[in-house]
N, C-alpha and C positions, 0 to 999 in steps of 0.2 A: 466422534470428535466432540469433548463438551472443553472449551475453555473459560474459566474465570476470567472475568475483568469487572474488575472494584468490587465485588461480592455476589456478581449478575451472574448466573452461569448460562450460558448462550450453546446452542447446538446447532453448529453450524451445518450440518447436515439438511438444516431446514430451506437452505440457501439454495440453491439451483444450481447454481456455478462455484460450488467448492466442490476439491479433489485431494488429495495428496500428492506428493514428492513424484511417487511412483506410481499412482493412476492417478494422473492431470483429469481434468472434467473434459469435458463437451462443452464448447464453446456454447453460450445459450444460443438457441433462434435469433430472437429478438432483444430489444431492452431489457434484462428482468432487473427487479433489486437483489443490492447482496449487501452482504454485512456491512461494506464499506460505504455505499449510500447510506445507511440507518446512521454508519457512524458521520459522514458527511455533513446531512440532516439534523445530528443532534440527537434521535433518538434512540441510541446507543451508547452512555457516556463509555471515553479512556483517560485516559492518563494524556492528557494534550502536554505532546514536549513542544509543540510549535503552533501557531495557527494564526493566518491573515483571512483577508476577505477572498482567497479563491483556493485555499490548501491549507490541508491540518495533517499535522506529523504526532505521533505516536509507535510506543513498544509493539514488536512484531511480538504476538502470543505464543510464536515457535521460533526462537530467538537461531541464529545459525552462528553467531560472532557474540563475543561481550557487550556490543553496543550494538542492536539492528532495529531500526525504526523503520518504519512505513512512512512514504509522504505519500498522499493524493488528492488530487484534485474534487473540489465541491463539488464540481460540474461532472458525470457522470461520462466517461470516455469507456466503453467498457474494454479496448485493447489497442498499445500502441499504433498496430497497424492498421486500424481502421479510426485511427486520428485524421479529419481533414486540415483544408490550407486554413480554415477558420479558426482552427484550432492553437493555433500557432501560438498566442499572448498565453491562454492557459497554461503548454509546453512549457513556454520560456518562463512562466511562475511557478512551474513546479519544480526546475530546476533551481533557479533564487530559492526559491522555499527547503532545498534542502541543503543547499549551502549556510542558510541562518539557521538550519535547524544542528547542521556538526558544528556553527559556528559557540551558537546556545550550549551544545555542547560540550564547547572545545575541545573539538578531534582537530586540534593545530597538530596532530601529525601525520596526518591525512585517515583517508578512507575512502572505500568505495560505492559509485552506486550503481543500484543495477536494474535493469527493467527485463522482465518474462514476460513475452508475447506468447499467447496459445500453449495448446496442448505439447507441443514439442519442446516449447521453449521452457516448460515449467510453470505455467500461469496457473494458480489455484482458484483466485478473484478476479471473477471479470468485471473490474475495476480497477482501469489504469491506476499502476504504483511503482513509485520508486521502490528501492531497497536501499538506503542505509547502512552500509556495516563499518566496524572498526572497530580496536581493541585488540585485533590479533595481526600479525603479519598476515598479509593476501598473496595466495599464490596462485 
């Protein structure tokens, strides 16, 4: 898996908790980093279609619709379900975060978002993420 972003070619295979579609990863043990920290961080540039002080929205590198951005949180959640009650203000801004990010867009005729928890659900990064999509009818 090598994807380009802005001229960097990145191998994501280096990551711990990346998989594909159809072999999802192993949840990690513990905390590890993944791309989306680096890119959280800064140490990673993308294409920022959005970003406040707790979430930055950016092109998914495997796009699934004509519009599919990633939002996620700076703070490092690595899957819905193991979100606590602390967590809750992050939640609630990364939801805002991606309503200004179709608003920036203007997907004024809607869209969807989605979140993959774990191996079953389709989680590639274990680093809580929206998904974004629009441009196509959703079925």
């Amino acid at each position: 898996h090598m994807h380009r972003m802005q001229g960097r070619v990145l191998s994501l295979r280096h990551c711990s908790s990346v998989g594909s579609e159809n072999n999802p990863p192993t949840p990690p043990s513990a905390k590890e980093d993944t791309i989306f920290g680096k890119i959280a961080r800064g140490e990673i540039s993308v294409d920022k279609i959005y970003e406040d002080d707790h979430c930055v929205a950016f092109p998914d590198v495997n796009p699934q619709a004509p519009t599919h951005v990633l939002i996620i949180p700076k703070k490092c959640i690595s899957r819905i379900s193991e979100a606590s009650d602390d967590d809750k203000d992050i939640l609630g801004n990364l939801l805002l975060a991606a309503k200004r990010t179709a608003q920036k867009l203007q997907l004024d005729d809607g869209y969807r978002l989605v979140i993959n928890d774990g191996k079953i659900g389709g989680q590639t990064v274990y680093h809580l993420h929206v998904h974004l999509l629009s441009g196509r009818q959703m079925r």
